[in-house]
N, C-alpha and C positions, 0 to 999 in steps of 0.2 A: 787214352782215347784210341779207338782202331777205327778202321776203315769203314764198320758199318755202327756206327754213334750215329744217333740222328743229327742231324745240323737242319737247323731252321732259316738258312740263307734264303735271301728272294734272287740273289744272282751268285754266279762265281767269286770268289774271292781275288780271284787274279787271271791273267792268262799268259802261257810260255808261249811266242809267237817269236816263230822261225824264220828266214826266209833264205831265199840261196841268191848268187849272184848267179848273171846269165853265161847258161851256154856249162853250168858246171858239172851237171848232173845230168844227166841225157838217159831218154829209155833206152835197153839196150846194154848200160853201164855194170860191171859185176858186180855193183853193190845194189842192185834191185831198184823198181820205181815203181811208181803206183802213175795211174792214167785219172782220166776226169770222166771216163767211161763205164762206170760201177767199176773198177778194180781199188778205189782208195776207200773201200769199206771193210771198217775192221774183222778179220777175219777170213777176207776173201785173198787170195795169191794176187802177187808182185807181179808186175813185168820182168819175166825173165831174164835175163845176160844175155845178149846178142850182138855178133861185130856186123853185122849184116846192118839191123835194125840203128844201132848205135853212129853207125858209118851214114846212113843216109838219115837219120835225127843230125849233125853236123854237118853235114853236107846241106841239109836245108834251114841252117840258121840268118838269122836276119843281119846278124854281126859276129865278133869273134868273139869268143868266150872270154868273160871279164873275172878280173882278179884285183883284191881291194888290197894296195898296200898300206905304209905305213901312215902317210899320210892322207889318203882317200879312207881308212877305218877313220881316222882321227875327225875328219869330215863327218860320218857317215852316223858315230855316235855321239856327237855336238846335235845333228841332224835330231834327232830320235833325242834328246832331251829335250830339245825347244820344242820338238809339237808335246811332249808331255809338261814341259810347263805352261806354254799358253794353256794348252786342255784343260791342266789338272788335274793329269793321270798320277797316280804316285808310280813311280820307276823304282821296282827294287831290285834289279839288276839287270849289267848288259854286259854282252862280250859280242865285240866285233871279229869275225875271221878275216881270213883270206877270201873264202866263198860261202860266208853263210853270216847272219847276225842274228844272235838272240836276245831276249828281253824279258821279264818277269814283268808287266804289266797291270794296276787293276784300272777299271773301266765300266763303266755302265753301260757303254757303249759296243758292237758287237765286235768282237778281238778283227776279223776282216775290214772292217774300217778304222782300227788302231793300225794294222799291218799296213793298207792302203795307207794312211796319213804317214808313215813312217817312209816309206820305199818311195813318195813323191817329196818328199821335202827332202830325203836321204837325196837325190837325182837331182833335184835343184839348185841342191849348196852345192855337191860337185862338178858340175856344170859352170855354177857362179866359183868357183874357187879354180874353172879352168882344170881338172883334173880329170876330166872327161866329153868326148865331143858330144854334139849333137846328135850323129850317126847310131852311137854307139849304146848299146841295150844294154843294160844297167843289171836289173833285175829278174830272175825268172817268173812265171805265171805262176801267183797262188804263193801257197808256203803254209808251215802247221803253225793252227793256234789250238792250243792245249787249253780247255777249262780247268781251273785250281779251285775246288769246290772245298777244302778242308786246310787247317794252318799247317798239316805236317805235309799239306800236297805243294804248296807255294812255299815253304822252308826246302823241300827236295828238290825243285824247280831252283831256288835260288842255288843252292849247294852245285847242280849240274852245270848252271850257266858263267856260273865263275870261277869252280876246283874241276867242274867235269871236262874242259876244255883243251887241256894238254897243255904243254907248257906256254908263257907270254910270248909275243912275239912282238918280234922289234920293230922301232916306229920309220924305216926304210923302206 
C-alpha cells in the first residue's frame, strides 16, 4: 500500500497529540515557533530566533517555566490513561518528557478536545498529588494534533513516540 491507496475512512484512524509544558518553548527561541496569527500554516515561515523578542516572551510570563520530573511524568501519564479509559479512547502509545508529552490517540472526537481532556485531568492529579501549586502554569497554549488517516501513518506515529524519543529517563 502507499500513500496514495484509496482509504474509505469516515474519520482519522488515530491522532499524534503533542503538548509542551509552560514557559518551555517561547517565540524567539532557536528552534523556531509558529504564532496563532496565520504563521502556524503549513508552508508559511516560523517565528524567527530572537533574544530581544525571546527575552520579553519571559519576561512576560504568568509563572515560571515548568519542567515534569520523575514523578510529576508518572502523575501526568496515569492522568492521560484515565481520561482514555473512562472515554474509551484506545491509547496506542505515550511518552512523557521533561517538557513535552505525546500520545498516539483514536477518537471520534476532535484530537483538540482529547488534548483539552488530557492537559486538565493531567493539572488536577498534580495539583491533587501536591506536586504543583495553584499559582503555577502547567501547560502551554494549544499543542499539535496530527491526523493518522492510514495504518502505516499510526504505526510511524507509534514508532516516533516511543523509539523516537531519546533515551528513557529516570523516575527523579
Amino acid at each position: 500500500m502507499t500513500d496514495f491507496d484509496w482509504d474509505d475512512n469516515d474519520g482519522p484512524l488515530a491522532y499524534l497529540i503533542t503538548f509542551r509544558t509552560y514557559g518551555t518553548w517561547l517565540h524567539g527561541d532557536d528552534r523556531y515557533s509558529v504564532d496563532r496569527h496565520g504563521k502556524n500554516i503549513y508552508g508559511t515561515s516560523r517565528v524567527l530566533p530572537s533574544r530581544n523578542l525571546n527575552a520579553a516572551m519571559r519576561e512576560n510570563q504568568a509563572s515560571a517555566s515548568f519542567l515534569l520530573d520523575g514523578p510529576c511524568r508518572g502523575v501526568v501519564e496515569r492522568a492521560i490513561r484515565e481520561v482514555c479509559s473512562l472515554r474509551g479512547y484506545p491509547l496506542h502509545a505515550i511518552n512523557i518528557r521533561t517538557n513535552h508529552a505525546h500520545s498516539v490517540v483514536a477518537s471520534a472526537r476532535k484530537p483538540e478536545i482529547v488534548m483539552n481532556a488530557f492537559k486538565s485531568n493531567a493539572t488536577k492529579e498534580l495539583r491533587r498529588a501536591g506536586l504543583v501549586s495553584v499559582e503555577q502554569q502547567v501547560w502551554a497554549r494549544g499543542g499539535s494534533t496530527r491526523y493518522l488517516w492510514k495504518p502505516n501513518h499510526v504505526e510511524s506515529a507509534i514508532e516516533y513516540v516511543l523509539n523516537g524519543q531519546g533515551d528513557d529517563l529516570p523516575n527523579f
